[in-house]
SEMARVO-494439 format. One record per atom (N, C-alpha, C): residue in one letter; y, z, x. Coordinates in steps of 0.05 Angstrom, whole numbers, plus 5000, padded with zeros to 4 digits. Layout:
N
aYZX/...
This chain:
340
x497650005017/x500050005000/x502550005017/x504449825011/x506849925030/x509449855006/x511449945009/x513450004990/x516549895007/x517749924998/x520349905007/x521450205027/x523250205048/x524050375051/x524250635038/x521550835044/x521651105032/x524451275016/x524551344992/x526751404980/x526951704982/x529551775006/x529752135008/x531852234990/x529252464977/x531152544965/x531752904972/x533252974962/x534753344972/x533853454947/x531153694962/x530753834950/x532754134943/x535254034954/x537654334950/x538554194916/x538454024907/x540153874884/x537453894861/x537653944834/x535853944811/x535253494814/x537453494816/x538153114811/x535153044826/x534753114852/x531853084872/x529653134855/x530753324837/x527053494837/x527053354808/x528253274791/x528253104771/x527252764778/x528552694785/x528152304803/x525152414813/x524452634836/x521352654835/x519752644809/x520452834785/x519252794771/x518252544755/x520552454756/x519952184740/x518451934758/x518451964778/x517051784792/x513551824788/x513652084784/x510752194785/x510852094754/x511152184738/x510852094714/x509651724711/x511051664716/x510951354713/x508851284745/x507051374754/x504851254770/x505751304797/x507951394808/x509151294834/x507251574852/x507851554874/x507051774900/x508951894916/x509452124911/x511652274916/x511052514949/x512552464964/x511952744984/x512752974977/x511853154984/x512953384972/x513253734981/x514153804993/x514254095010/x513154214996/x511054425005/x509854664996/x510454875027/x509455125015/x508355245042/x506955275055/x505355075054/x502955045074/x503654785080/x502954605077/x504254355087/x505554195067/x506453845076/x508153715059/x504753615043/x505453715027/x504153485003/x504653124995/x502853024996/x502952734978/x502052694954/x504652714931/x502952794903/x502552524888/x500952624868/x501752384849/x500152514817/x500352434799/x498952514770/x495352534781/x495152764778/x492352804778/x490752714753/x492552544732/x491052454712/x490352154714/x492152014731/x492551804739/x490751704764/x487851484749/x486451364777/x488151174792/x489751064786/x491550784801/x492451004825/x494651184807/x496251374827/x494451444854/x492951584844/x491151774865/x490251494881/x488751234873/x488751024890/x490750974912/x493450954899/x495650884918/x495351194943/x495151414933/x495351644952/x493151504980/x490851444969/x488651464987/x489151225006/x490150904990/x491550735009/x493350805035/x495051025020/x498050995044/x497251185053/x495051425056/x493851595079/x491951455092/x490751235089/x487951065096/x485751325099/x486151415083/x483551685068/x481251605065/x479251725073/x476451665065/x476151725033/x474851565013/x474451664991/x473051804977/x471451995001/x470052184993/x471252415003/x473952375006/x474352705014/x477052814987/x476052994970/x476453094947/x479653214955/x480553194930/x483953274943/x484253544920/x486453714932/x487053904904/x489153854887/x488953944864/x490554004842/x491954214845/x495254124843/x497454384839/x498754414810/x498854724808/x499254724785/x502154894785/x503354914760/x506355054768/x506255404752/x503755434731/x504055564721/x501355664715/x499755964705/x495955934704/x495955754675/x497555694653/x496955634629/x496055324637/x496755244663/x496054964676/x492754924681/x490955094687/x489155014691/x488154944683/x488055074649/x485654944634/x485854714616/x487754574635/x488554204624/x486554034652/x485654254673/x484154124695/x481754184697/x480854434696/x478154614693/x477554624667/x474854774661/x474254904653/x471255094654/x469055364639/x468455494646/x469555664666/x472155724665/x472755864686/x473056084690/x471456164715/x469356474725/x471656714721/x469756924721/x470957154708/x472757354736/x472257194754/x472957294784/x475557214783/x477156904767/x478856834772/x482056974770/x481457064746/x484257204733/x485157474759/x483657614762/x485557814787/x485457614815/x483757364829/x484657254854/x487357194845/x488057034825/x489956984816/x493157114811/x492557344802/x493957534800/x495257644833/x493257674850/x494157654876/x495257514893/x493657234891/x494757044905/x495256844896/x496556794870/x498356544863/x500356774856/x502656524856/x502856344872/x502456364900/x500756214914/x500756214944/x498456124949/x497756154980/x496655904998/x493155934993/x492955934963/x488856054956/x489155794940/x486155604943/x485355484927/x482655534911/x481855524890/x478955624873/x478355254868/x475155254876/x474255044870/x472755184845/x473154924819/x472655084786/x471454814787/x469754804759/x468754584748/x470954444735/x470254214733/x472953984734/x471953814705/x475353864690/x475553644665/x474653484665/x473553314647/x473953064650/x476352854645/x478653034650/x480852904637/x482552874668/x481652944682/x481952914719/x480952634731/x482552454734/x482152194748/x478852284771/x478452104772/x474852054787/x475752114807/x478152044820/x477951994841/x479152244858/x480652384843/x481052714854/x478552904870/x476452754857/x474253004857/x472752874877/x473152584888/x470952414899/x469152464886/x468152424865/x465152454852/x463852564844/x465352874846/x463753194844/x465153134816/x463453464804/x464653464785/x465853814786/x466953804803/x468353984807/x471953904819/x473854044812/x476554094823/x477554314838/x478354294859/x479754394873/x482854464863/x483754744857/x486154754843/x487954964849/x489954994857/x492255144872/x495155124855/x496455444862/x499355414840/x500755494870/x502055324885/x504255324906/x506055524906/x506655694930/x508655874933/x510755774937/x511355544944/x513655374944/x515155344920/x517255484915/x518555474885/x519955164878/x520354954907/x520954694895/x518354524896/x516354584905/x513654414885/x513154474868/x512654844858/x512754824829/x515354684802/x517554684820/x519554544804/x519154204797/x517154214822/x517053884818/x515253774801/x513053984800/x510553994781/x511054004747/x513454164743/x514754184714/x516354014703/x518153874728/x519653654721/x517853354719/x515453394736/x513853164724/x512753254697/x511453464692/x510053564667/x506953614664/x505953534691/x502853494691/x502353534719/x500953654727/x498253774749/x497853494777/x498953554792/x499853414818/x496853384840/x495853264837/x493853264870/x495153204890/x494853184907/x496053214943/x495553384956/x493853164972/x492553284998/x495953295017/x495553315040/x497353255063/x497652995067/x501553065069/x502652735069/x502652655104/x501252575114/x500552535140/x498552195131/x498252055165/x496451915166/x493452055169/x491651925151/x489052125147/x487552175184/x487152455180/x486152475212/x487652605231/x490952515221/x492452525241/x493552925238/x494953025254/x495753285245/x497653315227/x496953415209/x497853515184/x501853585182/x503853465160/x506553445170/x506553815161/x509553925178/x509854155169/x512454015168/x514353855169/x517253835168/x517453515152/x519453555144/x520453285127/x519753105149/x520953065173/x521052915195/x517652835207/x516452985204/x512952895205/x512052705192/x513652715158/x513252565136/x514052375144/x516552275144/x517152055154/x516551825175/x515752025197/x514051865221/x511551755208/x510351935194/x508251725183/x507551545162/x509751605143/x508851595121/x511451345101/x514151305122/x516851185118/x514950865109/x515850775091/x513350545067/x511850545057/x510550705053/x507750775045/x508150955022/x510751025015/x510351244983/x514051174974/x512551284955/x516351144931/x518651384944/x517851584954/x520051774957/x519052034972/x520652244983/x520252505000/x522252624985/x521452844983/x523753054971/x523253324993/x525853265008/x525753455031/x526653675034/x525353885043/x525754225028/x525654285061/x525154615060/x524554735090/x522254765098/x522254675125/x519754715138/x517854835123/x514554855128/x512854965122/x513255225130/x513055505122/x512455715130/x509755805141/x508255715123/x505355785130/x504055655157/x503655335153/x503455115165/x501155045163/x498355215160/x496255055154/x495555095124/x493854825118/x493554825094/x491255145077/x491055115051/x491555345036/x488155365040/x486755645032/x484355725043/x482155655011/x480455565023/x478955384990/x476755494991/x475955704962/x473155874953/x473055684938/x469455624942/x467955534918/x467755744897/x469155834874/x468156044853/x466156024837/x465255704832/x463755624820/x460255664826/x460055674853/x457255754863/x457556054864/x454556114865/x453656444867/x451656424896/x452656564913/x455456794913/x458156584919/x459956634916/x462456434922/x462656374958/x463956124958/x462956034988/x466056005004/x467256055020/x469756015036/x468555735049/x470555495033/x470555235045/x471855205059/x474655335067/x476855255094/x478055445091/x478555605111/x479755835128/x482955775122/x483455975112/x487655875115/x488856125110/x491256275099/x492756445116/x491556685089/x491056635075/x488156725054/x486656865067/x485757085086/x483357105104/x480657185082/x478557205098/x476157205081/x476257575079/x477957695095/x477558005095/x478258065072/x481357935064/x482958005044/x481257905023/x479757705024/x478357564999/x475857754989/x475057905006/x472458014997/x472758284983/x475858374988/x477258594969/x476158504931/x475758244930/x474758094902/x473057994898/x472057954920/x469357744926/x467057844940/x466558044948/x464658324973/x462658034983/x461058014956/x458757764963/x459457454974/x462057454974/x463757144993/x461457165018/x461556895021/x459056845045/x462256575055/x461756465084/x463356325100/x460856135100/x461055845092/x459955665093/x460055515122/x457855445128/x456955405161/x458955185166/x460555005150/x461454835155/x464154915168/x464755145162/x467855245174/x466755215212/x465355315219/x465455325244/x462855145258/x461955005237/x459554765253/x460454465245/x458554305254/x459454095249/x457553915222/x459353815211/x458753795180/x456653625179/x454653615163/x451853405162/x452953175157/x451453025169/x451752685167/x451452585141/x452952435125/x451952365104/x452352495086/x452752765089/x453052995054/x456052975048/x456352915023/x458852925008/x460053185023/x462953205026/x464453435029/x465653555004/x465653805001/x465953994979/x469154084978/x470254004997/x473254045003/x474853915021/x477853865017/x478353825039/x478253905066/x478553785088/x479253935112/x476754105121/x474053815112/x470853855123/x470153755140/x471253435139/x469953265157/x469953225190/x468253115191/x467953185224/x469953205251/x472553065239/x474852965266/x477153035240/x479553165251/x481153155232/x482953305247/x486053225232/x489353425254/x488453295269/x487853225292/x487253085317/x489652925326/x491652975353/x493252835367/x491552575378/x492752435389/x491752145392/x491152195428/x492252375432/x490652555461/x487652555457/x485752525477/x482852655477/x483552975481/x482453145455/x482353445453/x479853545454/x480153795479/x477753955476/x478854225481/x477554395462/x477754665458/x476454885474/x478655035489/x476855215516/x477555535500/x475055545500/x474255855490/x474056105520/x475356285516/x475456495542/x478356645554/x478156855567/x480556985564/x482156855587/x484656915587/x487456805594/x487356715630/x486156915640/x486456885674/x484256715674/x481656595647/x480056305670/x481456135649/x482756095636/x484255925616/x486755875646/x487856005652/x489655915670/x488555765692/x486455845712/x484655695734/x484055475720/x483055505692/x481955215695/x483254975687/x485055055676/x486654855668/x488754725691/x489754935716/x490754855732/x488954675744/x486654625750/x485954505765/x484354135764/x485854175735/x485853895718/x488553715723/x488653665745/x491353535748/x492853285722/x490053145724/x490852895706/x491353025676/x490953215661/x491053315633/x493353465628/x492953635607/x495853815597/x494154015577/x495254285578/x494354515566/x497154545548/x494654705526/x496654885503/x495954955496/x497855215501/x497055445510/x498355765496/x498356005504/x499656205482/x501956185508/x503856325490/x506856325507/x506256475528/x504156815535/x503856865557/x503856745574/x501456475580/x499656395595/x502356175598/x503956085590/x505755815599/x507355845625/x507456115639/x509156105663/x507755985692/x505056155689/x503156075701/x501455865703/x501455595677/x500455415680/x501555165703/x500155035706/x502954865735/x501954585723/x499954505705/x499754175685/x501354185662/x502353905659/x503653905633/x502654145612/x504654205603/x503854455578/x505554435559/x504854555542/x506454685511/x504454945494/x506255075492/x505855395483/x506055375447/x504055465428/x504055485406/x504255735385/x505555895411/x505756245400/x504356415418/x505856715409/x504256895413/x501656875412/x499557035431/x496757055426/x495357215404/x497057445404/x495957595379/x498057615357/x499057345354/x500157325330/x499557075324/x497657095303/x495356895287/x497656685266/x498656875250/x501156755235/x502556575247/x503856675265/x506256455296/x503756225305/x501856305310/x500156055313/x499255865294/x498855925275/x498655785251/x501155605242/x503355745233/x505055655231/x506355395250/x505155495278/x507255275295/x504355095305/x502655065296/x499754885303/x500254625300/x500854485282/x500554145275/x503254115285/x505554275286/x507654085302/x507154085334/x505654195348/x504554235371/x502354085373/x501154065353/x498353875363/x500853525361/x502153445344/x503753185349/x505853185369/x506253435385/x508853375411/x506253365429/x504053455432/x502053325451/x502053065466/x501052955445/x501952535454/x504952545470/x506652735473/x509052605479/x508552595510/x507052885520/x505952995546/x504852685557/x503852435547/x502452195562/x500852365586/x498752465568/x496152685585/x494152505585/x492752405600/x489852345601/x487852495579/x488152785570/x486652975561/x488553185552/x487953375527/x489253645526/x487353835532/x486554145539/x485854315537/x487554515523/x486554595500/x486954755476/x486254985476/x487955215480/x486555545491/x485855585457/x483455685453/x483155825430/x483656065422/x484856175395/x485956425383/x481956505381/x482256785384/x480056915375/x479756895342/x477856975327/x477156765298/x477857055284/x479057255279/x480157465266/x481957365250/x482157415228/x483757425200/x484457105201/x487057095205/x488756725200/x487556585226/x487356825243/x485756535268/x483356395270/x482756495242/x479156265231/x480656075225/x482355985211/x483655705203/x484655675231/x485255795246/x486855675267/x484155475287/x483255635287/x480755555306/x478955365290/x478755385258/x477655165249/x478154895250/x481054885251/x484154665242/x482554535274/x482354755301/x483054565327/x478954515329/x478454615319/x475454495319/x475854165314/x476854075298/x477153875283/x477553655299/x480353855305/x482153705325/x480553535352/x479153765361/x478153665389/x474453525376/x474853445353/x471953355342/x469553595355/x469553795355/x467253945358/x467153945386/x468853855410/x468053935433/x470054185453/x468054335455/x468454655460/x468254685489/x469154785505/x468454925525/x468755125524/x466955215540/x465655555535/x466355645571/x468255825570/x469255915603/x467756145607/
């Protein structure tokens, strides 16, 4: 799909969040700020729409996108049977960065679900996506407005680099706060399953959930061939256009070894950046999971700028938000780990 010069609009003005709506209304593909990342929306009732989404990301069409909703009276125009666990997750964490995979309408375009018959469904802490969701009138899918694969936008300006022809409009708000995308329970299976790690942790989740089990897919590499149950499963994904590999181990052999890679570039926690002597870039504090999260996908795209042969990726230990952190760079570096 390619379009005319992307249409920006200011999410500080109602005029923005209106012109979004109506575009969504009438079939178009809208970008869109949340707190976890920029969204690419379009009518989750609409198969054309959701077509055009999967075109201008060059998306695989088996990888299932979520539904945002602005309000809970929204879900059950998307779901239904929906589990008795839901009403207090909800109460907790919507609005905000939790998705519940529920059994899915049939009144949900095919192509939302890739084929399941289940939906993926989230009410945004972002008060101008939910504005945008009301001024269209109907239940938004959007995955991440990025090229598929590529690392995920946290700024209007991400959007643009990838995305400037390829959708009717951006409605540009503030940065992502969170930065990685939102944390996705299957509710629908027994016991409920954590499909992607995000600022959601599974600690906080089992305050509702005790029996939550972490599905092998968060930290292995996904079976060949099996449908994915969520986004942000498949085998290579966020990935700079750098070759990435992920070095697991504490700070003084993370420093040796990376120094001694002349041709590459490390990134790294802000400690470890004085002492590195190869191209580098620092993505936060070490034991601050949040600061790493947050500042991850704009750091995995200033990578490429380094013209590295290779990155080496220090890994956060997998405690609370640093399981998404470490899942997100799994991805990144396609499953290849070094172990120091």
């Amino acid at each position: 799909m390619q379009t005319e010069k992307i249409d920006i609009l200011s999410g500080d003005r109602q005029a923005g969040i209106d012109r979004a709506g109506e575009i969504l209304r009438r079939g178009g593909i809208v970008a869109i700020p949340t707190e976890t990342v920029y969204g690419l929306a379009a009518s989750a009732f609409d198969d054309n729409a959701i077509k055009k989404v999967f075109e201008a990301k060059g998306r695989p069409q088996n990888n299932p996108l979520i539904v945002h909703i602005s309000d809970l009276d929204m879900i059950n125009e998307v779901a239904e049977d929906i589990p008795a666990t839901l009403p207090a997750l909800a109460k907790r964490f919507w609005p905000g960065p939790f998705t519940a995979v529920l059994k899915k309408k049939e009144t949900v375009a095919s192509r939302v679900s890739a084929g399941l018959d289940t939906v993926a469904v989230r009410m945004p802490a972002s008060a101008a996506a939910r504005d945008i969701i009301r001024a269209a009138g109907i239940p938004l899918a959007a995955p991440s407005a990025n090229v598929s694969g590529a690392p995920s936008p946290t700024t209007a300006a991400h959007v643009l680099a990838d995305l400037d022809g390829k959708a009717d409009a951006i409605l540009c708000g503030e940065d992502c706060s969170v930065g990685v995308e939102s944390t996705v329970v299957a509710l629908f299976s027994k016991p409920p399953r954590l499909l992607r790690p995000g600022a959601v942790t599974a600690e906080e989740l089992r305050e509702f959930l005790p029996d939550l089990i972490i599905d092998k897919a968060v930290l292995s590499e996904p079976e060949s061939g099996k449908p994915v149950a969520s986004p942000g499963m498949l085998y290579k994904h966020y990935a700079p256009r750098t070759e990435a590999f992920l070095v697991v181990g504490d700070s003084r052999d993370f420093i040796r070894f990376v120094n001694s890679k002349r041709d590459c570039a490390a990134l790294c926690f802000n400690e470890e950046f004085p002492e590195i002597t190869v191209k580098k870039l620092s993505y936060g504090e070490k034991n601050d999971k949040k600061e790493l999260a947050r500042n991850l996908f704009a750091a995995l795209r200033r990578v490429d700028t380094l013209n590295a042969q290779c990155v080496y990726i220090h890994a956060p230990d997998k405690s609370g938000v640093g399981l998404a952190v470490y899942n997100r760079l799994l991805r990144a570096a396609a499953f290849k780990v070094i172990e120091l």
